[in-house]
C-alpha positions in Angstrom: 51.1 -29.3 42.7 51.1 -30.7 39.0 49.2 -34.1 40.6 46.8 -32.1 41.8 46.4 -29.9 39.0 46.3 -33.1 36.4 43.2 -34.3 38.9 41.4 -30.6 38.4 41.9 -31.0 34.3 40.4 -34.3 34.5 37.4 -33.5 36.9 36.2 -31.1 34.8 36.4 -32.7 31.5 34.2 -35.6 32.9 31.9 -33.0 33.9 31.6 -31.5 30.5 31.4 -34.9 29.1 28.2 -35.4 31.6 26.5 -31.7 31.0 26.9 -32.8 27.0 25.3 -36.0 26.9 21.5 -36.2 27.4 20.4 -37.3 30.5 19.4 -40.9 31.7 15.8 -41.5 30.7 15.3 -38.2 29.2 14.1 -37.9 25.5 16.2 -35.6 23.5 14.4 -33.1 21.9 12.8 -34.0 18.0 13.4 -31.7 14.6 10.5 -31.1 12.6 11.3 -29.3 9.1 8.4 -27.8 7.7 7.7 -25.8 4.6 4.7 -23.8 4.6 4.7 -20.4 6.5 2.1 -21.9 9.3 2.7 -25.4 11.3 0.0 -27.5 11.7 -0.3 -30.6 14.0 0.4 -33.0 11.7 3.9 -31.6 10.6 4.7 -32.2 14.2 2.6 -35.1 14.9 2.7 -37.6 12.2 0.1 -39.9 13.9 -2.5 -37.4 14.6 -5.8 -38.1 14.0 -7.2 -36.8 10.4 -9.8 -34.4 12.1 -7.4 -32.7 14.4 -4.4 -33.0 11.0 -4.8 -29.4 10.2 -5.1 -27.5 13.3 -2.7 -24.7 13.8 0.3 -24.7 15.8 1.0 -20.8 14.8 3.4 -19.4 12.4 6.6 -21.0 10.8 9.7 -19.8 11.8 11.9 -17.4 9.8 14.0 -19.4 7.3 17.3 -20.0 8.8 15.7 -19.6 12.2 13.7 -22.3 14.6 11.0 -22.1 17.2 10.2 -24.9 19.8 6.9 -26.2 20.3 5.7 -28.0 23.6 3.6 -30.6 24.6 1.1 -28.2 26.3 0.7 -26.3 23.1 -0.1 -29.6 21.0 -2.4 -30.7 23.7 -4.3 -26.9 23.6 -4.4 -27.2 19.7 -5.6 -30.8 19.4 -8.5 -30.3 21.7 -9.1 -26.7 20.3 -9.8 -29.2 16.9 -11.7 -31.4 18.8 -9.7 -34.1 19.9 -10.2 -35.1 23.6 -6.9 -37.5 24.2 -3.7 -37.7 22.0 -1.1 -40.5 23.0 2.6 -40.2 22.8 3.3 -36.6 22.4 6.5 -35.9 22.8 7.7 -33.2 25.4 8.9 -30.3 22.8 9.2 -30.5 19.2 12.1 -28.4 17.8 10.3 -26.7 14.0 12.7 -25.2 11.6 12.3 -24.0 8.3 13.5 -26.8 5.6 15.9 -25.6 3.4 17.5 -26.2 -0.2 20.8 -26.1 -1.4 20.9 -25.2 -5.0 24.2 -25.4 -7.1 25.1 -23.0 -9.6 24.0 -24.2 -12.7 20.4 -24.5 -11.1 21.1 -20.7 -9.7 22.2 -20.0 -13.3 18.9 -21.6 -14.6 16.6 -19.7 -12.5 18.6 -16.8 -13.1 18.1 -17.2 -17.0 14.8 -17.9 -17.0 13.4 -15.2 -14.3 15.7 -12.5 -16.7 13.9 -13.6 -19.3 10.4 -13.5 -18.3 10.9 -9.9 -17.2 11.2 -9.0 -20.8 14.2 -7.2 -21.9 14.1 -4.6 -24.4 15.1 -4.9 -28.1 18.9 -5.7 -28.7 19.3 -6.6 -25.1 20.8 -10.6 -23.8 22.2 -12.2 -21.4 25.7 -13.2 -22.3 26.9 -14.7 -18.6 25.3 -15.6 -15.4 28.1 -15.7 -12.5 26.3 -17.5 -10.1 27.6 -18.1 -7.0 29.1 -22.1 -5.9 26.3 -23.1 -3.8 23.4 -20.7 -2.2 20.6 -22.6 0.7 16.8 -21.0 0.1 14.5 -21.9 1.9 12.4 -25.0 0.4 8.6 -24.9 -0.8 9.0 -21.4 -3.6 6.3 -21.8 -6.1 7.8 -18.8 -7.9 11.2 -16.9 -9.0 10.9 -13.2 -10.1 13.7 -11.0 -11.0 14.4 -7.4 -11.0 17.3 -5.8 -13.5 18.2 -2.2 -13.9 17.8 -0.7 -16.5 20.4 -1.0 -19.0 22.1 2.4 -20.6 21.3 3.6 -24.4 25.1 2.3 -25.9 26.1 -0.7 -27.5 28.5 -3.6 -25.8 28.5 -5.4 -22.3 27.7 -4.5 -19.3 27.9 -5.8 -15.7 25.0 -5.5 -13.8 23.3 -8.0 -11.1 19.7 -9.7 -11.2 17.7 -9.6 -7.7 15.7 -12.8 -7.5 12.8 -13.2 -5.4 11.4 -16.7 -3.6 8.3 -16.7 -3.1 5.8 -18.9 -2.1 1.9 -17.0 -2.6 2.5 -14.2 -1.0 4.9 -15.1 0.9 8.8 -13.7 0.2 10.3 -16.6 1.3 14.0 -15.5 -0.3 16.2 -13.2 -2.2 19.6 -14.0 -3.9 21.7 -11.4 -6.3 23.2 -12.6 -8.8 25.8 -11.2 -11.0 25.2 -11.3 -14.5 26.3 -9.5 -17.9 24.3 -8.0 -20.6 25.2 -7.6 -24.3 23.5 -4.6 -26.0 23.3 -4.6 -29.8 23.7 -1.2 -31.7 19.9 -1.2 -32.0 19.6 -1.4 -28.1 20.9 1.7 -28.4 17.6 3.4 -30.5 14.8 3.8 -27.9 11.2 3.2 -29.3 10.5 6.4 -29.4 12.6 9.8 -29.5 12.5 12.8 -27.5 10.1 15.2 -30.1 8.9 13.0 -32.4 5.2 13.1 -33.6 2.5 10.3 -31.7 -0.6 9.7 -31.2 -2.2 9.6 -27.3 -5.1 8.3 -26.1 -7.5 9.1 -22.7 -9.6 6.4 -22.3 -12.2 7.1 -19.3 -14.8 3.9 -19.4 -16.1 2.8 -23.1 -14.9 6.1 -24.1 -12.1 6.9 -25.8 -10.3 10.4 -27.3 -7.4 10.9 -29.3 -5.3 13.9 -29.3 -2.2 14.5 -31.3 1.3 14.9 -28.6 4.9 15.2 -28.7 6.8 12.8 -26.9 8.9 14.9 -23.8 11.7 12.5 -23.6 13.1 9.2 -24.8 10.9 5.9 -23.9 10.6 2.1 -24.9 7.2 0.4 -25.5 6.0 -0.3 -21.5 7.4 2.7 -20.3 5.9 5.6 -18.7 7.0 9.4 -20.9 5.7 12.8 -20.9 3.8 14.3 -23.9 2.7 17.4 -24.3 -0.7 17.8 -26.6 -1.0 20.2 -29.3 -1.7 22.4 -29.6 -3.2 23.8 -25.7 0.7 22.7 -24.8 -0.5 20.6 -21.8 1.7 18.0 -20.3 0.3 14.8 -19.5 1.7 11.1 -18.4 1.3 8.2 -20.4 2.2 5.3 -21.3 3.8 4.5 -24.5 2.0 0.8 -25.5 3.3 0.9 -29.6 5.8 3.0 -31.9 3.9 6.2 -32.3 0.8 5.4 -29.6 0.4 6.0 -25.8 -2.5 5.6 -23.8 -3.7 8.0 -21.0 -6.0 6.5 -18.2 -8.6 8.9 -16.8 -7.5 9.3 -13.7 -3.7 9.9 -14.7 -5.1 13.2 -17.0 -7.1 14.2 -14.2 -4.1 14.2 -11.7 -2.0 15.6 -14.3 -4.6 19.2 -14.6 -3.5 21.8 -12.3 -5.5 21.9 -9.0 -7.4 24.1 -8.1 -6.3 26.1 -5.3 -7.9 26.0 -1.9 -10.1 28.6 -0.7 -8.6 30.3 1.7 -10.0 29.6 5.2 -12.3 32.4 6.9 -10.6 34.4 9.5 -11.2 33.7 12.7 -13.8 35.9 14.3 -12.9 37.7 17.4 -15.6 37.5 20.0 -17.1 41.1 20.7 -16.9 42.1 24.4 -20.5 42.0 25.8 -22.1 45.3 25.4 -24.1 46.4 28.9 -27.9 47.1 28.5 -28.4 50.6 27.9 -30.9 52.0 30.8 -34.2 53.2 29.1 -34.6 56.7 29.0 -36.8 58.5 31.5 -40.0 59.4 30.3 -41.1 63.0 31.4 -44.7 63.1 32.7 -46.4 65.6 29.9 -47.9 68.9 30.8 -51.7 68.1 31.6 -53.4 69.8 28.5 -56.9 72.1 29.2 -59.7 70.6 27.7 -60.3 72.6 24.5 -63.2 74.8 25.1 -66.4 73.8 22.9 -67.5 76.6 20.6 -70.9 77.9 20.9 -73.5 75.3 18.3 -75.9 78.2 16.4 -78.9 76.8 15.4 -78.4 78.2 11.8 -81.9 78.7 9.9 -82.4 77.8 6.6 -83.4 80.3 4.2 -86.9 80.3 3.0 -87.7 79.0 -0.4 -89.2 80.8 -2.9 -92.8 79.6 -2.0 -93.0 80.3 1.2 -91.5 84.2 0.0 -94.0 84.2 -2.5 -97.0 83.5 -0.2 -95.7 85.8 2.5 -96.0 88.5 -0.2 -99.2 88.2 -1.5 -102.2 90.0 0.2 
């Protein structure tokens, strides 16, 4: 029973062996690394022809991830380009993403350096960076941004973490937090301008520009966005606050800030009226048939004699 069982065991490692190693003949599969976020036939196909180099093979895979690529595709995109016949292509090309492994006083540099460039206020550095050992980003970043909350009004250090951003265009191609402290002076403490104190605002709408006296509605530092209200109508606008004692209004923030108008109220709907049945038309009586009106009698009517003709008929 234990031969037989010893002649199972080894059967079946020789067939894992076998179902591990590549078969005879067969061309094990090529790795491409590319960088950009679309592959093009020559990333895959080093020998291609220079008027076919750039035609497109779709997009990159995610970093970390890995699409294949196969010979059918390379022979649609290379005549797609132009090119009739392409020799040795292989039968699939395996594309990753290329990758780099940065160590922790280059994530520390970066870190500095993005922190930095975001500009932090008055009384505010960076006293560490704890960066991790090692961390892989994806290769080919032509930029590093960072992000960092804002720090509270007090004076001494305080943890807080930097986001970094890889990108490449506008392409994120990475993101990495990392840990950091900040020291804040005693003056980090004074904001740039105080919740009620006197400035001046101005609405600029084109090549014009108006300036209105305001009170600032809270705390802000120079960059920041604050409420003021103007004096004296009491109207609250948003600016932002560009030196000690200024803030500028853009002309569509003051016309978002006015109050809107309210809607006019829609029209009620009209119920339809039932139809209303032609009214028959009155019958018309047939009138009485009226007598002619009997003609009165025309008297010849003689006119009175003048006076000569009385006068003659008198004489002898």
């Amino acid at each position: 029973m234990s031969h037989r069982r010893s002649i199972l065991a080894a059967f079946f490692a020789v067939a894992l062996q076998v179902a591990a190693s590549p078969a005879a003949g067969a061309t094990p599969v090529k790795e491409v690394q590319v960088v950009g976020p679309r592959v093009h036939l020559i990333d895959v196909v080093p020998t291609a022809p220079a008027a076919v180099a750039t035609a497109d093979l779709g997009p990159a895979p995610a970093p970390g991830g890995s699409r294949f690529v196969t010979q059918e595709e390379l022979r649609t995109a290379a005549a797609g380009a132009g090119a009739k016949v392409i020799a040795a292509l292989p039968a699939a090309i395996r594309v990753v993403r290329k990758m780099r492994k940065l160590t922790a006083v280059e994530v520390e540099r970066e870190t500095r350096k993005a922190v930095l460039a975001t500009g932090l206020r008055r009384g505010v550095t960076i006293a560490a960076v704890r960066a991790p050992k090692s961390s892989e980003i994806a290769d080919g970043w032509t930029s590093i941004t960072a992000s960092v909350p804002k720090p509270p009004r007090r004076a001494g250090r305080v943890p807080t973490t930097a986001a970094l951003t890889f990108s490449r265009g506008a392409e994120i191609l990475a993101r990495l937090a990392v840990p950091i402290d900040l020291d804040l002076a005693a003056e980090a403490a004074i904001p740039d301008i105080a919740k009620g104190a006197a400035l001046t605002v101005t609405v600029k709408a084109g090549l014009v520009e108006i300036s209105a006296a305001a009170l600032a509605a809270a705390d802000a530092d120079i960059g920041e966005e604050l409420l003021v209200t103007l004096r004296p109508s009491g109207r609250v606008l948003r600016a932002v606050l560009t030196a000690p004692g200024k803030a500028v209004i853009a002309a569509a923030s003051s016309a978002s800030s006015s109050p809107a108008a309210p809607a006019p109220a829609a029209p009620a709907p009209i119920a339809p009226s039932a139809p209303v049945a032609p009214s028959a038309p009155a019958p018309i009586a047939p009138s009485a048939p009226t007598a002619p009106a009997s003609s009165a009698p025309i008297v010849a009517s003689t006119p009175p004699p003048s006076r000569g003709a009385a006068a003659l008929k008198g004489s002898p």
